[in-house]
mmCIF file as Biopython writes it, N, C-alpha, C and O atoms, coordinates in Angstrom:
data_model
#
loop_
_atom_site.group_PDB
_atom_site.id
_atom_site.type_symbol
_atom_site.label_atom_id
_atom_site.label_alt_id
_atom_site.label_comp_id
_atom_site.label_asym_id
_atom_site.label_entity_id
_atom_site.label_seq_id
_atom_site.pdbx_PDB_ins_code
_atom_site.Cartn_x
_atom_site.Cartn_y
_atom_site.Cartn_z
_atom_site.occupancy
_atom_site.B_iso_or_equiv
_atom_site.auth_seq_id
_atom_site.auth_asym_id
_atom_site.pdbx_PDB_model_num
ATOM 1   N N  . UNK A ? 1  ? 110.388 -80.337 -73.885 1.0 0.0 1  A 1 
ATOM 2   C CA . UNK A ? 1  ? 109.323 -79.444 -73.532 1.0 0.0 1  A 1 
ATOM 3   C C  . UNK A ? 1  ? 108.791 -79.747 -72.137 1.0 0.0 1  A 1 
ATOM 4   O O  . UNK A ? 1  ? 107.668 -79.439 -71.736 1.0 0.0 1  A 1 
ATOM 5   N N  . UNK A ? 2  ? 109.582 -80.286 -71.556 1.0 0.0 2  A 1 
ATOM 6   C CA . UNK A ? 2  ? 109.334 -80.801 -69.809 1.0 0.0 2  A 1 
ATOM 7   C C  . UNK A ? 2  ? 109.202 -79.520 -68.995 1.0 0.0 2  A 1 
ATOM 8   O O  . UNK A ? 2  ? 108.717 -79.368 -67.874 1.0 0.0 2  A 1 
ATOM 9   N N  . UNK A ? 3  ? 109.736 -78.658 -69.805 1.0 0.0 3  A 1 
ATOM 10  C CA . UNK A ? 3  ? 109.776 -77.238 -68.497 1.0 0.0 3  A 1 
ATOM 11  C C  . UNK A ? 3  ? 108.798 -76.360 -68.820 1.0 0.0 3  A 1 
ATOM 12  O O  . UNK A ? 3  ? 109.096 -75.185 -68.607 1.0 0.0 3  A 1 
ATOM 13  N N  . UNK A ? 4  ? 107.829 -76.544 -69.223 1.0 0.0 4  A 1 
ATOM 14  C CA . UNK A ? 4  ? 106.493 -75.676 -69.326 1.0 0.0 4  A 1 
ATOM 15  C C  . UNK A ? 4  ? 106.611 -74.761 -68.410 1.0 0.0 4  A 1 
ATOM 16  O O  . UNK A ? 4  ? 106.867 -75.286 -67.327 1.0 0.0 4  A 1 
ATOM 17  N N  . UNK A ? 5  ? 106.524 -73.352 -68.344 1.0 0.0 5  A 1 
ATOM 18  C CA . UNK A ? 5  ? 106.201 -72.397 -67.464 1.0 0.0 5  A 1 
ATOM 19  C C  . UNK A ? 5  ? 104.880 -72.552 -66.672 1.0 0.0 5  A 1 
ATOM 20  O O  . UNK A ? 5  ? 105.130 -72.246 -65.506 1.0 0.0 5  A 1 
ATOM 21  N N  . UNK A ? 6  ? 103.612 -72.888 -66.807 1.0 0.0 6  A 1 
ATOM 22  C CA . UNK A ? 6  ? 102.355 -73.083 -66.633 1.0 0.0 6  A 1 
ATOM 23  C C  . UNK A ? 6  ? 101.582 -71.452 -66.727 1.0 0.0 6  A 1 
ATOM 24  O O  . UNK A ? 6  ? 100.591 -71.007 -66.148 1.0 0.0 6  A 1 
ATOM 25  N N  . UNK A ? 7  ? 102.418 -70.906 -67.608 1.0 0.0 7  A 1 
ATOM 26  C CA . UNK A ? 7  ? 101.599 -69.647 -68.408 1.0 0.0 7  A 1 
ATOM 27  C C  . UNK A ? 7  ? 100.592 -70.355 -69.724 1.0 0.0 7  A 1 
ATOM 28  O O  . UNK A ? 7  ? 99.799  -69.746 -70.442 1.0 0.0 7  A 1 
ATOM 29  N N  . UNK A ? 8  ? 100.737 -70.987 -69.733 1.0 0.0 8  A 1 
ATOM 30  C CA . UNK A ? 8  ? 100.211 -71.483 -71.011 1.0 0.0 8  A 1 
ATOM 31  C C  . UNK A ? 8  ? 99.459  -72.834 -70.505 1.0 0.0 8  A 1 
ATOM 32  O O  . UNK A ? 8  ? 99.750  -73.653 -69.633 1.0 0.0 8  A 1 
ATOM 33  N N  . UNK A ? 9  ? 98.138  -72.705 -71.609 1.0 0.0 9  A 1 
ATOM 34  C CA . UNK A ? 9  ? 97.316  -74.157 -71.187 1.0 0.0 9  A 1 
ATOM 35  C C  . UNK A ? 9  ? 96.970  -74.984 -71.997 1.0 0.0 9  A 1 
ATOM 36  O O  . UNK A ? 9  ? 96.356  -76.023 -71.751 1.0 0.0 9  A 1 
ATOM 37  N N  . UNK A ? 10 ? 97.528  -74.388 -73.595 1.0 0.0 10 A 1 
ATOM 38  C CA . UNK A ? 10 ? 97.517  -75.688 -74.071 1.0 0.0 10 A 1 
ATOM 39  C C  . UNK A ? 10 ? 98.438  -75.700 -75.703 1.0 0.0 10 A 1 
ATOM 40  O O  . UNK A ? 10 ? 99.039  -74.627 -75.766 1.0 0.0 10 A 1 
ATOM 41  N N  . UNK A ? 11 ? 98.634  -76.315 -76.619 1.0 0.0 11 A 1 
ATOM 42  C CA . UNK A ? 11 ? 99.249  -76.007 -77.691 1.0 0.0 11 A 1 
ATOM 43  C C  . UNK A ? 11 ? 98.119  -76.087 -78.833 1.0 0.0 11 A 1 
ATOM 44  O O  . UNK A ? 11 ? 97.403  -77.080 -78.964 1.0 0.0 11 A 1 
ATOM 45  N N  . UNK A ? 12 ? 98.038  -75.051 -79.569 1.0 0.0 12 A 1 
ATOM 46  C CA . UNK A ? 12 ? 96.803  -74.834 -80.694 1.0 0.0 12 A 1 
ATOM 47  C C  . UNK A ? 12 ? 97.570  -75.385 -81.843 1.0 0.0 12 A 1 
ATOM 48  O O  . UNK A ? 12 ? 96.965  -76.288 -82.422 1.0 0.0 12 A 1 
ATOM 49  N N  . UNK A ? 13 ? 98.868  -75.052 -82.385 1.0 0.0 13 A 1 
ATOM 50  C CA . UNK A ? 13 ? 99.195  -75.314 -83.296 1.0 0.0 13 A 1 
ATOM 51  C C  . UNK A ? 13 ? 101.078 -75.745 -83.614 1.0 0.0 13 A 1 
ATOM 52  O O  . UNK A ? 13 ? 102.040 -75.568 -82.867 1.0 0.0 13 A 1 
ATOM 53  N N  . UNK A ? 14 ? 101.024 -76.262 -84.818 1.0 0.0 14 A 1 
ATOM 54  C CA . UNK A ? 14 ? 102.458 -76.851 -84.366 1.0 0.0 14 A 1 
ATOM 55  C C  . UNK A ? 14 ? 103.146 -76.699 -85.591 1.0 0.0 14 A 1 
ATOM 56  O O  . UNK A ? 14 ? 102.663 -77.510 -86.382 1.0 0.0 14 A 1 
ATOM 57  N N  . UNK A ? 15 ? 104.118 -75.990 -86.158 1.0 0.0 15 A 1 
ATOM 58  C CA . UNK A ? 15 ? 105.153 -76.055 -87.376 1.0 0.0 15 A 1 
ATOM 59  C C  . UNK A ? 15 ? 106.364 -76.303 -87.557 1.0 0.0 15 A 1 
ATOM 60  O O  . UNK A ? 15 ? 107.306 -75.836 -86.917 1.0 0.0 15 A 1 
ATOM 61  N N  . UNK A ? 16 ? 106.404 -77.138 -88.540 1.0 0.0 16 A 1 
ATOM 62  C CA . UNK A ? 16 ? 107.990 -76.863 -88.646 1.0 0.0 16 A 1 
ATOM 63  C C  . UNK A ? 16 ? 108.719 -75.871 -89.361 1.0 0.0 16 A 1 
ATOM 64  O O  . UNK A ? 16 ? 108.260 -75.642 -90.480 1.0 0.0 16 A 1 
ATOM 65  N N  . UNK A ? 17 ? 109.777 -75.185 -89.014 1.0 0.0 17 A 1 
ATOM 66  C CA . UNK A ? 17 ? 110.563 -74.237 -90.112 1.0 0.0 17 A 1 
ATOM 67  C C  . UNK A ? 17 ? 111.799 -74.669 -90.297 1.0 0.0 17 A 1 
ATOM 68  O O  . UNK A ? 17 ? 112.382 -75.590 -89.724 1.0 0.0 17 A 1 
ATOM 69  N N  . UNK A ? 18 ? 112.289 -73.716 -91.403 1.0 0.0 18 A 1 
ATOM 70  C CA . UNK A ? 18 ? 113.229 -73.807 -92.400 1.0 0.0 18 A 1 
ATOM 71  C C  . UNK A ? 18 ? 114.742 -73.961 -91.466 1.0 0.0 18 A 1 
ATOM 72  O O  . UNK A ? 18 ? 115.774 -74.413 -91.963 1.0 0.0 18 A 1 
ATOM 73  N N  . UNK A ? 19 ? 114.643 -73.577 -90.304 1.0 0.0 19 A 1 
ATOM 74  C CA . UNK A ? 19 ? 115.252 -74.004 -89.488 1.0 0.0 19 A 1 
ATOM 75  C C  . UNK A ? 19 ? 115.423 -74.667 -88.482 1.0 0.0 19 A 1 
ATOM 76  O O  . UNK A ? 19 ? 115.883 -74.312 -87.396 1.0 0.0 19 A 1 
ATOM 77  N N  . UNK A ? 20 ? 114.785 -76.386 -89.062 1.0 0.0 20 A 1 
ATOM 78  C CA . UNK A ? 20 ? 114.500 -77.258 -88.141 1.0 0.0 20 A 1 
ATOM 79  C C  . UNK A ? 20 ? 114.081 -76.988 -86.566 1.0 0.0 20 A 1 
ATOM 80  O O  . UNK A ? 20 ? 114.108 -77.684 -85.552 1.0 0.0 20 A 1 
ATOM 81  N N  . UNK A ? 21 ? 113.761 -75.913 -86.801 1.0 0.0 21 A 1 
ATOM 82  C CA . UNK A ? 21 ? 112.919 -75.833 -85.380 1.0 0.0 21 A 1 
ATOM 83  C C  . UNK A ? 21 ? 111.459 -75.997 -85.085 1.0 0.0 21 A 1 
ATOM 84  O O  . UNK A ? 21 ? 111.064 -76.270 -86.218 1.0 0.0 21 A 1 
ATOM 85  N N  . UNK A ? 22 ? 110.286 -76.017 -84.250 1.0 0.0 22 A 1 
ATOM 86  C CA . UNK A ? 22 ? 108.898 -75.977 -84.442 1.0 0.0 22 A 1 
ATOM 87  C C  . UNK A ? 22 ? 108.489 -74.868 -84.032 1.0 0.0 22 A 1 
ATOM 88  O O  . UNK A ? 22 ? 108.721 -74.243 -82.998 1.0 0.0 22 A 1 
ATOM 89  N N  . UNK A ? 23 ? 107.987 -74.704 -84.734 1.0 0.0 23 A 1 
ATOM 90  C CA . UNK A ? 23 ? 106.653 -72.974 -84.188 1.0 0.0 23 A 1 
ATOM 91  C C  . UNK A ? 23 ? 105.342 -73.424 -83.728 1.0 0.0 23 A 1 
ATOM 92  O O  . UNK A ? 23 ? 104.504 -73.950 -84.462 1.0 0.0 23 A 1 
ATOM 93  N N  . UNK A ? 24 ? 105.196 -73.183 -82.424 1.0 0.0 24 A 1 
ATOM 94  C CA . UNK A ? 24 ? 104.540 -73.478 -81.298 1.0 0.0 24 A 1 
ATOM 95  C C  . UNK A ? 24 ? 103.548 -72.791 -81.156 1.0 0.0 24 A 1 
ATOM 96  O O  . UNK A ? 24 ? 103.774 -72.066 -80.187 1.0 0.0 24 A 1 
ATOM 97  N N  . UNK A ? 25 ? 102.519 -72.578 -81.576 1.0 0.0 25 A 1 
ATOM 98  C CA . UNK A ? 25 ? 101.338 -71.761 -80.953 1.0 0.0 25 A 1 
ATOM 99  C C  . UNK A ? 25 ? 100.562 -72.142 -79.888 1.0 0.0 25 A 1 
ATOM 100 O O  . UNK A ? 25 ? 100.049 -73.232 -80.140 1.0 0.0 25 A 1 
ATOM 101 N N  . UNK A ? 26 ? 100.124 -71.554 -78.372 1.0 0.0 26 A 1 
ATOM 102 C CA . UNK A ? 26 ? 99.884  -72.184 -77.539 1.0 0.0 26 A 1 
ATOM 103 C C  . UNK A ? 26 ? 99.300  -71.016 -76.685 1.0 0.0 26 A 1 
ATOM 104 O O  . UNK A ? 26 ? 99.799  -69.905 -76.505 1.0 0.0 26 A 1 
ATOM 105 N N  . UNK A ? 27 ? 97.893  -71.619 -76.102 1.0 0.0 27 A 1 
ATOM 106 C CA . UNK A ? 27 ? 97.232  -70.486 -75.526 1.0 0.0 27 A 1 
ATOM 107 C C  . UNK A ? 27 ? 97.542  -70.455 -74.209 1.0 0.0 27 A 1 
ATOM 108 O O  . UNK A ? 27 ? 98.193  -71.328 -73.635 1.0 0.0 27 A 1 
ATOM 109 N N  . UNK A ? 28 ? 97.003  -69.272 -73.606 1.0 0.0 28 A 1 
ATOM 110 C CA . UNK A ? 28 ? 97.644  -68.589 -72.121 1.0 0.0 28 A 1 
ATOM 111 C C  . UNK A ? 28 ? 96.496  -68.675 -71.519 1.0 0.0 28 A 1 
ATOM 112 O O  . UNK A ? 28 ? 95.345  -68.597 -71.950 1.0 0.0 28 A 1 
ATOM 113 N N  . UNK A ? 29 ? 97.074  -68.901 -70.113 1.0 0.0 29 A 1 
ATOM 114 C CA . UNK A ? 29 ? 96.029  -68.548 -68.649 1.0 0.0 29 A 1 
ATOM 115 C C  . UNK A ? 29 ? 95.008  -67.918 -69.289 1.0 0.0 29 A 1 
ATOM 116 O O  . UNK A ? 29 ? 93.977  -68.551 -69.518 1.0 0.0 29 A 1 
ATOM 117 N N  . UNK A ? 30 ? 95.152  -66.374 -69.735 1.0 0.0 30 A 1 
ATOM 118 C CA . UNK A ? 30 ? 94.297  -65.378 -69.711 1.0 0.0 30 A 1 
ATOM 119 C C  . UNK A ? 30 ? 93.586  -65.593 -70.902 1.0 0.0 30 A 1 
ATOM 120 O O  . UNK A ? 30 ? 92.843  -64.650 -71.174 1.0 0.0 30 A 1 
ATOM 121 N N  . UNK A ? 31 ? 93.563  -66.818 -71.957 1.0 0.0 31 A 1 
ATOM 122 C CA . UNK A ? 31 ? 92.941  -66.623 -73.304 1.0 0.0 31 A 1 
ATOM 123 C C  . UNK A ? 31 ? 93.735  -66.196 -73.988 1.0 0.0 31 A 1 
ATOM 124 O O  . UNK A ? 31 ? 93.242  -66.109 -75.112 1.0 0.0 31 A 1 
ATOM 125 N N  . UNK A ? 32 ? 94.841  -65.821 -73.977 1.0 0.0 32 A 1 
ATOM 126 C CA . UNK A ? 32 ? 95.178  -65.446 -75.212 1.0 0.0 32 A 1 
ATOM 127 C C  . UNK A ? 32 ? 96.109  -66.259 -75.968 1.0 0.0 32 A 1 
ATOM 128 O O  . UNK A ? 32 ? 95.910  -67.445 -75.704 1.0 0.0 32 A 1 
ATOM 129 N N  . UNK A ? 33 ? 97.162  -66.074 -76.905 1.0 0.0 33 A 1 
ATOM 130 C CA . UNK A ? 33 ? 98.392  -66.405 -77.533 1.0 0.0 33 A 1 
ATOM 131 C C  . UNK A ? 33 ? 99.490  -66.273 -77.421 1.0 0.0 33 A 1 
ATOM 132 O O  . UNK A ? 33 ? 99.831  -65.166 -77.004 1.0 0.0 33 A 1 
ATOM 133 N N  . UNK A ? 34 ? 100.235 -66.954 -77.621 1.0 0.0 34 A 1 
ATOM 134 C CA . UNK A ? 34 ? 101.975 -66.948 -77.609 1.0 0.0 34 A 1 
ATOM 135 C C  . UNK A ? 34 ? 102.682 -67.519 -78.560 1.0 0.0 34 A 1 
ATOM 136 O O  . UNK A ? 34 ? 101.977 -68.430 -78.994 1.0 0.0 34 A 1 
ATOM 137 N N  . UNK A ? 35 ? 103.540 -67.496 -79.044 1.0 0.0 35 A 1 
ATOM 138 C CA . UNK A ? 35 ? 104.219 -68.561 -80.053 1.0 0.0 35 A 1 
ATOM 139 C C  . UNK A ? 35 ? 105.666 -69.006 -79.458 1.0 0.0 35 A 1 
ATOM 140 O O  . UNK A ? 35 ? 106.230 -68.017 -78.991 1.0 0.0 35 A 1 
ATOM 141 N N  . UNK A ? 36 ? 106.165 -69.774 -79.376 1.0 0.0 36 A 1 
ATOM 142 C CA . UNK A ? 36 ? 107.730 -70.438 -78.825 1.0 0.0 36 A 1 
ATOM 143 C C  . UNK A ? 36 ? 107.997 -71.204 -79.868 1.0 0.0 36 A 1 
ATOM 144 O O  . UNK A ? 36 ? 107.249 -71.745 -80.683 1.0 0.0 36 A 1 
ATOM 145 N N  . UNK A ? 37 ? 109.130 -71.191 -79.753 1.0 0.0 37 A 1 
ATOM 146 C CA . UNK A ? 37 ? 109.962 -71.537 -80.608 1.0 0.0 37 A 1 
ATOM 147 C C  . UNK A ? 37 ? 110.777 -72.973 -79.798 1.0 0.0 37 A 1 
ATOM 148 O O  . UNK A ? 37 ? 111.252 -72.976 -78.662 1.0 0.0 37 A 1 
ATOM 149 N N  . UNK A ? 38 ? 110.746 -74.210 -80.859 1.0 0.0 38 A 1 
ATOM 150 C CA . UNK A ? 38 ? 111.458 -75.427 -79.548 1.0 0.0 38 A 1 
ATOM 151 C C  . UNK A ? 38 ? 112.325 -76.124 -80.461 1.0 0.0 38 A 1 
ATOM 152 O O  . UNK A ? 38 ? 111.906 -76.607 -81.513 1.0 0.0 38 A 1 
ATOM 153 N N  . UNK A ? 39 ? 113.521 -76.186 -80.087 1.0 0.0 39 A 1 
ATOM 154 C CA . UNK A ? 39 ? 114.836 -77.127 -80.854 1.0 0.0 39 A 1 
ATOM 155 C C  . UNK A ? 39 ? 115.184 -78.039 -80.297 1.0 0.0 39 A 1 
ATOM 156 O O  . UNK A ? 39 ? 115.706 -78.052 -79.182 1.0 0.0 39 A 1 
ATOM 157 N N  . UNK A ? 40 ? 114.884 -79.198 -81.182 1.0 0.0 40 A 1 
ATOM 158 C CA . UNK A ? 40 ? 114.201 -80.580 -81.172 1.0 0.0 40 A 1 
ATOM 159 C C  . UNK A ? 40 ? 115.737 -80.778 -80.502 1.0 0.0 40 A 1 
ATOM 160 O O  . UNK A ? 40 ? 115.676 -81.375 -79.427 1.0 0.0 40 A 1 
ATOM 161 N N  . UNK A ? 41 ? 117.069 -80.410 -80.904 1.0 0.0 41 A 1 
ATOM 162 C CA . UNK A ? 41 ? 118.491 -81.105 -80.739 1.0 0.0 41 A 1 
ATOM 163 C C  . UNK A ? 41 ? 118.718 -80.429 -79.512 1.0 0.0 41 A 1 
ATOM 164 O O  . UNK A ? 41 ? 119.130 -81.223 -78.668 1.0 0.0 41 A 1 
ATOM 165 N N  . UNK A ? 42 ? 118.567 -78.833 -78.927 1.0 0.0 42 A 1 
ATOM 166 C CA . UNK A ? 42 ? 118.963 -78.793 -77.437 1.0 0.0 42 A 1 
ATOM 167 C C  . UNK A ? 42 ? 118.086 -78.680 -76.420 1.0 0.0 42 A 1 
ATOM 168 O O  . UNK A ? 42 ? 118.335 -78.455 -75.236 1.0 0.0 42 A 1 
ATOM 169 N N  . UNK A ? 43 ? 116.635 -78.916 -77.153 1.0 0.0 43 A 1 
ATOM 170 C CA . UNK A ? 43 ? 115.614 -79.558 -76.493 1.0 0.0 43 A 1 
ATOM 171 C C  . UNK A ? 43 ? 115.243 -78.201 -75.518 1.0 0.0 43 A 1 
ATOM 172 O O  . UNK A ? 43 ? 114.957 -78.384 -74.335 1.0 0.0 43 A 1 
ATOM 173 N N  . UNK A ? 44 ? 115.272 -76.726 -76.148 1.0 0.0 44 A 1 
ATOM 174 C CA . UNK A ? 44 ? 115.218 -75.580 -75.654 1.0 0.0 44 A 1 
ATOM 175 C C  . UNK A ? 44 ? 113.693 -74.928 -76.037 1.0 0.0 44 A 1 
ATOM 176 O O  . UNK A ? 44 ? 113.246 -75.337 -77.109 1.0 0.0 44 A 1 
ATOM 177 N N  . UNK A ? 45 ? 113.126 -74.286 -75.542 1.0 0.0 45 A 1 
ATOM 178 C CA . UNK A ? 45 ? 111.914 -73.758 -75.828 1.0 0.0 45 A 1 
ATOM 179 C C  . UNK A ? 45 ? 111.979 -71.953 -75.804 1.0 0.0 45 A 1 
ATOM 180 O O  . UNK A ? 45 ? 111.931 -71.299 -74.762 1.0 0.0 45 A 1 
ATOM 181 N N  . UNK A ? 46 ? 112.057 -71.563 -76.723 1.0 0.0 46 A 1 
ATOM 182 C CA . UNK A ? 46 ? 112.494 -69.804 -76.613 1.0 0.0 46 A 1 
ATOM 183 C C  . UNK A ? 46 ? 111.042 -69.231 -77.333 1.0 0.0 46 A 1 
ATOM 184 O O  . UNK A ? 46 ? 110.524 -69.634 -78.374 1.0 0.0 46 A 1 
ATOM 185 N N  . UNK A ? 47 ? 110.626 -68.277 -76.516 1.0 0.0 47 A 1 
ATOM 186 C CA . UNK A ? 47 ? 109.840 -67.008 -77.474 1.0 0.0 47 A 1 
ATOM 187 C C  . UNK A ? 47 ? 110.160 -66.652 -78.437 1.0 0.0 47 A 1 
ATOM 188 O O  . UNK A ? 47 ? 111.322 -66.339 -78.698 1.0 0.0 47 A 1 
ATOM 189 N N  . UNK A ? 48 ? 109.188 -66.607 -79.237 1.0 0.0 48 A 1 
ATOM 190 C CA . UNK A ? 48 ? 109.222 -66.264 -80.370 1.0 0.0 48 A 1 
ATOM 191 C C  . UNK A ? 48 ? 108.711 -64.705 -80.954 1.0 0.0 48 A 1 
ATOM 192 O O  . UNK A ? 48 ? 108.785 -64.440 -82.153 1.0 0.0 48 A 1 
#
């Protein structure tokens, strides 16, 4: 998670799913929300 865009300022919440991945909730510049998606094995961070 080294490559942060710096759209985002902070992480609210954190899950794991059924497909060993984490569900990322994490607020934006503007106040609002986003969710990403991050796989712990290619160490990738994708929208969700």
């Amino acid at each position: 998670m080294q490559h942060w865009d710096g759209t985002e300022t902070a992480i609210l919440d954190l899950s794991w799913q059924e497909d060993n991945t984490l569900l990322l909730t994490r607020r934006t510049l503007g106040g609002g929300t986003c969710l990403r998606s991050f796989d712990p094995q290619t160490k990738q961070l994708h929208s969700a």
